[in-house]
VOTI-398244 format. One record per atom (N, C-alpha, C): residue number from 1; residue in one letter; atom name; x, y, z. Coordinates in Angstrom, 2 decimals, always signed. Layout:
N
pos	code	site	east	north	up
NUM	a	CA	X	Y	Z
...
This chain:
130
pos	code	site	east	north	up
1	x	N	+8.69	-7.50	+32.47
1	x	CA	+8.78	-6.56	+31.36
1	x	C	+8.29	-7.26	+30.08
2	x	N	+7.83	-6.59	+29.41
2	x	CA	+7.01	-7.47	+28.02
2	x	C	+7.77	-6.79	+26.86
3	x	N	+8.03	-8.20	+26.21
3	x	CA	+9.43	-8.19	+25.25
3	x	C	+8.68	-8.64	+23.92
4	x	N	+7.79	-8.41	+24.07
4	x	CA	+7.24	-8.47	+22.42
4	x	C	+7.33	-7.15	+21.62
5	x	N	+7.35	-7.74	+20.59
5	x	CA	+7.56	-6.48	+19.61
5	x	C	+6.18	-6.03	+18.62
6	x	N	+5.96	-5.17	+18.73
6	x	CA	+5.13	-4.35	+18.26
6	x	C	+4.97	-4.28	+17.26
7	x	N	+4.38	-4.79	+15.96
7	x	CA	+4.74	-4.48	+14.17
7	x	C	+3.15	-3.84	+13.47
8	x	N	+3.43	-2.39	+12.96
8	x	CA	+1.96	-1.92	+12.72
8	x	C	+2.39	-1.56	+11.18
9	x	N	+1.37	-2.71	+10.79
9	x	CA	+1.14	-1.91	+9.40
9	x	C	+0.36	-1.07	+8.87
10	x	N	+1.03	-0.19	+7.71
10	x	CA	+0.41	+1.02	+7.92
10	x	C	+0.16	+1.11	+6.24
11	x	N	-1.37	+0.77	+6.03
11	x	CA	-2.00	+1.02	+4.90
11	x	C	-1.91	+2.73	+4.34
12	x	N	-1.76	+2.44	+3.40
12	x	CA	-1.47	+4.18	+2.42
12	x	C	-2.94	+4.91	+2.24
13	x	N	-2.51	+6.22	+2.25
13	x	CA	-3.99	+7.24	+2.14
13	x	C	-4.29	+6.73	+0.57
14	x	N	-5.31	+6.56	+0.09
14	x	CA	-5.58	+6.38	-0.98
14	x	C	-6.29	+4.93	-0.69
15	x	N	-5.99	+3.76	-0.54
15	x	CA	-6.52	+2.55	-0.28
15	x	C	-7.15	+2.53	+1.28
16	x	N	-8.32	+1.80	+0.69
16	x	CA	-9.74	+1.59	+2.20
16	x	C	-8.97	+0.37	+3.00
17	x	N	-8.48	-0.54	+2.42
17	x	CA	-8.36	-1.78	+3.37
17	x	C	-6.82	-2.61	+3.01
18	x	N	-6.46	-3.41	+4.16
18	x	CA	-5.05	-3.70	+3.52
18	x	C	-5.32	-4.59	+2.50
19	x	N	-6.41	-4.97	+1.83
19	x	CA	-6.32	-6.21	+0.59
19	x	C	-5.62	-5.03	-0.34
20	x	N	-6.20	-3.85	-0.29
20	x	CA	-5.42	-2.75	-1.76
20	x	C	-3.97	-2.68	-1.62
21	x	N	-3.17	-3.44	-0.34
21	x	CA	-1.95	-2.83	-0.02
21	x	C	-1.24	-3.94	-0.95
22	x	N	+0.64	-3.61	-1.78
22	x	CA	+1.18	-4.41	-2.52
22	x	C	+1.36	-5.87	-1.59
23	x	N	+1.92	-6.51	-2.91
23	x	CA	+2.20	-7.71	-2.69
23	x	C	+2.56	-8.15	-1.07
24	x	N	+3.63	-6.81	-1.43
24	x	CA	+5.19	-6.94	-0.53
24	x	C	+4.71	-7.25	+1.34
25	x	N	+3.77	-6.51	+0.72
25	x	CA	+2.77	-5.71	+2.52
25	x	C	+2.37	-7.30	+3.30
26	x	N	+1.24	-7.85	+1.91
26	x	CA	+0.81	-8.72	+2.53
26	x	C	+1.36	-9.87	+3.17
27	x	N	+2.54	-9.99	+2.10
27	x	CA	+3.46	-11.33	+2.69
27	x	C	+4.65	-10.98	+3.82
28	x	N	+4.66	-10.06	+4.14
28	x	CA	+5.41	-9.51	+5.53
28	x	C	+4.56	-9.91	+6.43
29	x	N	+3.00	-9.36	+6.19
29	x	CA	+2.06	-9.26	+7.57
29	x	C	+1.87	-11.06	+7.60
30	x	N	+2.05	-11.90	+6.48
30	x	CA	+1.89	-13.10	+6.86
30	x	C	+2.98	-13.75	+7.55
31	x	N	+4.05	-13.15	+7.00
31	x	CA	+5.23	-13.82	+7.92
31	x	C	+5.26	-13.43	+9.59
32	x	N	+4.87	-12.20	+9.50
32	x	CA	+4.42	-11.55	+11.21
32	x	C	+3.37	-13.26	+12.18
33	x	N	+2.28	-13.50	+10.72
33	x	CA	+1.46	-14.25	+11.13
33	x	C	+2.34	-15.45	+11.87
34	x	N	+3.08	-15.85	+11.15
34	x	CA	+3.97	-17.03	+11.25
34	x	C	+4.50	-17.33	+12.98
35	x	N	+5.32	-16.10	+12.76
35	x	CA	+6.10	-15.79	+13.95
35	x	C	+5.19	-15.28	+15.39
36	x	N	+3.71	-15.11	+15.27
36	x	CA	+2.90	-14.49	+16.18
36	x	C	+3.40	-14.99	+17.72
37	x	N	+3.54	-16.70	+17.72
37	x	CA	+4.16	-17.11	+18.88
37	x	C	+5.10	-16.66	+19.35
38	x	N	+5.76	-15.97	+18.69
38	x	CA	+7.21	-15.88	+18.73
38	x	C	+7.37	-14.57	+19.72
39	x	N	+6.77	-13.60	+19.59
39	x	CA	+6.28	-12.35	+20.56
39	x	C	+6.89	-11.14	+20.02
40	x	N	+5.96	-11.48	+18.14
40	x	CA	+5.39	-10.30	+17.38
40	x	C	+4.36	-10.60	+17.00
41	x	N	+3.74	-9.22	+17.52
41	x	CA	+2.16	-8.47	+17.57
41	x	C	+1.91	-7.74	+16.22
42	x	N	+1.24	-8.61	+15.54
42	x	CA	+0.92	-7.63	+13.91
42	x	C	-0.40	-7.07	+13.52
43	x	N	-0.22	-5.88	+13.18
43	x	CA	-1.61	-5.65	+13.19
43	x	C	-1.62	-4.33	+11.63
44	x	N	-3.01	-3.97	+11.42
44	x	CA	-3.04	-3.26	+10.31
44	x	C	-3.43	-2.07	+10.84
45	x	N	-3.32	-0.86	+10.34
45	x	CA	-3.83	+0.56	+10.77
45	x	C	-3.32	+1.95	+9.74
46	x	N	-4.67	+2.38	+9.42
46	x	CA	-5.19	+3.14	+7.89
46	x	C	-4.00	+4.15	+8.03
47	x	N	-3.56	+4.99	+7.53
47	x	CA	-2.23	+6.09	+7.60
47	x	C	-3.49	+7.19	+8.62
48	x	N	-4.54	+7.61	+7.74
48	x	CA	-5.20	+8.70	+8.67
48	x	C	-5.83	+8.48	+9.95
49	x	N	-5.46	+7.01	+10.76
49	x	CA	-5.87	+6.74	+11.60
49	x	C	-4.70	+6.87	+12.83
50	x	N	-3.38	+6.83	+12.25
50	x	CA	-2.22	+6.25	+12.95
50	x	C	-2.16	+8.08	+13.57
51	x	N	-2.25	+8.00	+15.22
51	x	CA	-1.80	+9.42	+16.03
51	x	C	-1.40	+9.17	+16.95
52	x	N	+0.01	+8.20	+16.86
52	x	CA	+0.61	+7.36	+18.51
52	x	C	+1.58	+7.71	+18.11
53	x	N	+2.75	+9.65	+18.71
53	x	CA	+3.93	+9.53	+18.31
53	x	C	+4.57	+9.55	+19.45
54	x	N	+4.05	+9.72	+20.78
54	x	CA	+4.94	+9.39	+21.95
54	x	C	+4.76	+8.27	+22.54
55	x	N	+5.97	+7.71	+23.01
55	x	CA	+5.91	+6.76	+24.00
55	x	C	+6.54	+5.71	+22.89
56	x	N	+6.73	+5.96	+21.50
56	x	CA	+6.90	+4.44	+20.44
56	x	C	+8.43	+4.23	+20.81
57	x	N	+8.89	+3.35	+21.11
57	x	CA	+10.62	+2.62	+21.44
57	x	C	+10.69	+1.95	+19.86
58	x	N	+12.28	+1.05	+20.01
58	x	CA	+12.46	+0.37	+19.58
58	x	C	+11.89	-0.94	+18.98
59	x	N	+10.63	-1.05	+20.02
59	x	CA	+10.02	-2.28	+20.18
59	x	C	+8.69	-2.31	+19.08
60	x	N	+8.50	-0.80	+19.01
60	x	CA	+7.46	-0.82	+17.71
60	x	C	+8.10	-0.89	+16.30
61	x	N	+7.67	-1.63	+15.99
61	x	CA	+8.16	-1.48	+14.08
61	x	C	+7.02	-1.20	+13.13
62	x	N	+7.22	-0.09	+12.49
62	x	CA	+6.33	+0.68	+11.71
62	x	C	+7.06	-0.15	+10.16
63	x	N	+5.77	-0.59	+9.08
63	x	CA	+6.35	-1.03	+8.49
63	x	C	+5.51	-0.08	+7.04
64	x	N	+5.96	+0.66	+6.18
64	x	CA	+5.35	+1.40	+5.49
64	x	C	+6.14	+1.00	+3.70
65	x	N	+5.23	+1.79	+2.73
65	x	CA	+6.14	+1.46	+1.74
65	x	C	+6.44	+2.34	+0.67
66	x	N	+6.37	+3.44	+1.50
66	x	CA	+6.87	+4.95	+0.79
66	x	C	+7.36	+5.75	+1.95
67	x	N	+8.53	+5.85	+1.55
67	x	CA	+9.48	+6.70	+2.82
67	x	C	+9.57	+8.07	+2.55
68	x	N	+8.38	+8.70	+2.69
68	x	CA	+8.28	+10.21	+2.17
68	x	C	+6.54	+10.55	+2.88
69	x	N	+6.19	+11.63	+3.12
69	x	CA	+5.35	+12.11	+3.60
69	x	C	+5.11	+12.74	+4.56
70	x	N	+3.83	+12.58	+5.46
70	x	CA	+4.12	+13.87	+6.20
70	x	C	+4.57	+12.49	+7.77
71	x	N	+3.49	+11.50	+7.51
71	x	CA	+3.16	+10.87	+8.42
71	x	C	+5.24	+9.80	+8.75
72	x	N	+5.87	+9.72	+7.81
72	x	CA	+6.65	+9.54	+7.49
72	x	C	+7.64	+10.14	+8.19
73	x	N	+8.10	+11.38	+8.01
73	x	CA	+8.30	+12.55	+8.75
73	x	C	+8.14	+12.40	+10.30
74	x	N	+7.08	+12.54	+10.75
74	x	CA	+6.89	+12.47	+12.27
74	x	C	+6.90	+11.17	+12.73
75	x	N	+7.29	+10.08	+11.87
75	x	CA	+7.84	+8.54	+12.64
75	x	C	+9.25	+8.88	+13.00
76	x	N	+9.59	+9.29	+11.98
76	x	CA	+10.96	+9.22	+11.91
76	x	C	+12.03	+10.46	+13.20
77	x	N	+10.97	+10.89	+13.49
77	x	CA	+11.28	+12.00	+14.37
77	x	C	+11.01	+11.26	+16.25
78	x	N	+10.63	+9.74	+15.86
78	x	CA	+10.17	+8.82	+16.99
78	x	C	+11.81	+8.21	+17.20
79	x	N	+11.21	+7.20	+18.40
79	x	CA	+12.29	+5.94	+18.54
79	x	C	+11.83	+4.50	+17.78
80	x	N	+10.63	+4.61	+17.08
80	x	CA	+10.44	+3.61	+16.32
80	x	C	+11.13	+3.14	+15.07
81	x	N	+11.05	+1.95	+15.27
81	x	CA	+11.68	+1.04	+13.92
81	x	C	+11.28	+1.41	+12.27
82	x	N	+11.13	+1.96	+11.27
82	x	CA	+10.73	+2.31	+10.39
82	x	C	+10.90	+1.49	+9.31
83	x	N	+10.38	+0.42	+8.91
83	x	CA	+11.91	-0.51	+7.57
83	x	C	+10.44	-0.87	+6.44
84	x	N	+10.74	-1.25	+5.42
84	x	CA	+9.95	-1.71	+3.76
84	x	C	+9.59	-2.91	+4.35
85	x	N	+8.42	-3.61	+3.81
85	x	CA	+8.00	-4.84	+3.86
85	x	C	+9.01	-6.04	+3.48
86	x	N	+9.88	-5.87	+2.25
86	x	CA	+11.15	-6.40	+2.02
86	x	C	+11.39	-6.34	+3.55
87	x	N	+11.96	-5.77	+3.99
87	x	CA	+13.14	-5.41	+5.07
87	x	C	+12.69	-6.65	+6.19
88	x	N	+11.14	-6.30	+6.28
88	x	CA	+10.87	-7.23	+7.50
88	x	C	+10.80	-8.31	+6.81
89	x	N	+10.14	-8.62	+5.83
89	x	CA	+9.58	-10.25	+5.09
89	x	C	+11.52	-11.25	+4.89
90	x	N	+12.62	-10.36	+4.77
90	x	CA	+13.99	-11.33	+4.60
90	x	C	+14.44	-11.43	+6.59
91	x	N	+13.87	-10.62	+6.91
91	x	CA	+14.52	-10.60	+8.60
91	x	C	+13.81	-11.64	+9.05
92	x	N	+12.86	-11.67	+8.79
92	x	CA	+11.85	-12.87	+9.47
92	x	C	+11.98	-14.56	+8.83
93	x	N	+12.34	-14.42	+7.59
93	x	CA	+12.55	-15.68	+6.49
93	x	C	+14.21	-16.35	+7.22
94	x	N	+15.31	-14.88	+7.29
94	x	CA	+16.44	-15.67	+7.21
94	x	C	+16.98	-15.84	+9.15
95	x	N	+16.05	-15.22	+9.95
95	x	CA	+16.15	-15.45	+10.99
95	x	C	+16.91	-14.66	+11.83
96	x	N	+17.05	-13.28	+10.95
96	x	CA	+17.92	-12.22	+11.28
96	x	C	+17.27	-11.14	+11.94
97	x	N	+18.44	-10.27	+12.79
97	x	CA	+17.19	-9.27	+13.22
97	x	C	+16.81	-8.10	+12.76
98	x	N	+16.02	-7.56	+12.77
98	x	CA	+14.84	-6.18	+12.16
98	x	C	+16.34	-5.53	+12.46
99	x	N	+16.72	-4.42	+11.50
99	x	CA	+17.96	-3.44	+11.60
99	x	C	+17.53	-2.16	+12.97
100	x	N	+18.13	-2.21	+13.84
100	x	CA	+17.72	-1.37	+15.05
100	x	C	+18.67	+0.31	+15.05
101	x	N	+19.18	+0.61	+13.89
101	x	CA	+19.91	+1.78	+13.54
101	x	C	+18.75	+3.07	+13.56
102	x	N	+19.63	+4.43	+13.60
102	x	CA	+18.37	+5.33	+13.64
102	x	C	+17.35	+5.85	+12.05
103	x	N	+18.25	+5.24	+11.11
103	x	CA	+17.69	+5.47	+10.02
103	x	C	+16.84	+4.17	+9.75
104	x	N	+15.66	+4.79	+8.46
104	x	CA	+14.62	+3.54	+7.99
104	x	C	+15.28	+2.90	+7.28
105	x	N	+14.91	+1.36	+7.11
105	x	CA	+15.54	+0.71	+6.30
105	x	C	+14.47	-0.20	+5.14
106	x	N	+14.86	+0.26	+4.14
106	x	CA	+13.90	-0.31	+2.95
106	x	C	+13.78	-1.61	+2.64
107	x	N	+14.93	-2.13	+2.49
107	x	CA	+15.32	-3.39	+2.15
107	x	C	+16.61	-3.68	+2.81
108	x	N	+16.87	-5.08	+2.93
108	x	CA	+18.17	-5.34	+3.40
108	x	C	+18.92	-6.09	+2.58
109	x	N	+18.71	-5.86	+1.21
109	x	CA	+19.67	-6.45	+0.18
109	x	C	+20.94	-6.23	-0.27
110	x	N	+21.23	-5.29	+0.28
110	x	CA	+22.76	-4.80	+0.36
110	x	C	+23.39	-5.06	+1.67
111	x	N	+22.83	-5.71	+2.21
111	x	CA	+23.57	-5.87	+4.04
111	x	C	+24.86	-6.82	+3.83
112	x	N	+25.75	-6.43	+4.39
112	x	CA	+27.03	-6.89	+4.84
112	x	C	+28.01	-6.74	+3.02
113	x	N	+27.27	-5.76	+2.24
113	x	CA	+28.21	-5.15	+1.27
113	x	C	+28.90	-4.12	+2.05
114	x	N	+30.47	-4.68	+0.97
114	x	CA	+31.53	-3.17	+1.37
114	x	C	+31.32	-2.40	-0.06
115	x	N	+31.18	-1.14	-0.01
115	x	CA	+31.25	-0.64	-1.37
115	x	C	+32.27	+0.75	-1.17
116	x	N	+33.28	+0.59	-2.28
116	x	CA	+34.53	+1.19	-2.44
116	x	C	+34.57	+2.44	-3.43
117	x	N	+35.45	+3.36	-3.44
117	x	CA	+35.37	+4.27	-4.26
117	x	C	+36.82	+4.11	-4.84
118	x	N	+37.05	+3.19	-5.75
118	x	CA	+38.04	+3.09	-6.32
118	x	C	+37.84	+3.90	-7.66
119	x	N	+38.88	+4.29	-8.69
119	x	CA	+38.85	+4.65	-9.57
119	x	C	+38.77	+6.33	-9.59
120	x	N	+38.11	+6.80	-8.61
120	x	CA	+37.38	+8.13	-9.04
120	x	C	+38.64	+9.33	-8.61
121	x	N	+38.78	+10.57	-9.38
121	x	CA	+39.54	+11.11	-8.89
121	x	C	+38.85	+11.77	-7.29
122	x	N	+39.93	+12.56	-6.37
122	x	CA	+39.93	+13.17	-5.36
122	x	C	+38.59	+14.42	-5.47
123	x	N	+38.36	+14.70	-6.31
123	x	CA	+37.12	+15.43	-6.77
123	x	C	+36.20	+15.02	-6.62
124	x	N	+35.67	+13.48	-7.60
124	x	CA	+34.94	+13.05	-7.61
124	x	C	+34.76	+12.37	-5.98
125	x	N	+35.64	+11.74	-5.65
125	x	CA	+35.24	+11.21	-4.22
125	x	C	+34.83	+12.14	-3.29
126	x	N	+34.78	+13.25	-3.21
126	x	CA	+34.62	+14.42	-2.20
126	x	C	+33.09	+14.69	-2.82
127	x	N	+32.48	+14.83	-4.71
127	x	CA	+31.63	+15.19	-4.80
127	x	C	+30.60	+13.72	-3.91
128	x	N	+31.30	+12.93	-4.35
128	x	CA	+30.12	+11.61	-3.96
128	x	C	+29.68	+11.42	-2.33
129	x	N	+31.04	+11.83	-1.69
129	x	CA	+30.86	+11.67	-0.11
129	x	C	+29.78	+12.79	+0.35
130	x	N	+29.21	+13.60	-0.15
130	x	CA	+28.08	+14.50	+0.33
130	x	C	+28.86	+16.05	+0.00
């Protein structure tokens, strides 16, 4: 069974090539570079090019950097990994793993915060909980 993981970056409509993509993009796809031995597969691919929505597991990680759209939308409607260049560039630095939950994850700078609703009346906590 082949246990590599899949990581596609996914350049934005508007920019021709990933040099136009942010900072954030490039130094993820270099840390991908890093780890290539490791058995992640990194690669680049234009948004209007990307039309692979069946068959994607866990094992693909879509790494994008606007969580809104259409293309956005129909990942998220996958079994693929969805997370911000942050998200992958600290998973890969601190040796932790890619978040495997069903929601995308942007960043992981809040990971292993508890956050409390102290103070607020019974109102307010009911408006905040949804």
């Amino acid at each position: 069974m082949n246990e590599d993981i899949n990581v596609t970056f996914i350049i934005p409509k508007g920019f021709k090539t990933e040099n136009e993509c942010s900072e954030d993009m490039k130094l993820a796809f270099t840390a991908c570079e890093q780890h290539s031995g490791g058995g992640i597969n990194a690669k680049w691919v234009h948004e209007e090019q990307w039309t692979k929505f069946d068959g994607l597991t866990k094992r693909d990680v879509l790494v994008i950097t606007d969580f809104k759209g259409d293309l956005f939308h129909k990942l998220r409607a996958t079994k693929c990994l969805l997370v911000g260049p942050r998200c992958l560039s600290c998973c890969l630095t601190e040796s932790t793993s890619i978040p495997s939950g069903p929601e995308p994850v942007y960043t992981i700078a809040m990971r292993g915060l508890v956050v409390t609703a102290s103070g607020f009346t019974k109102e307010q906590k009911v408006f905040f909980s949804g």
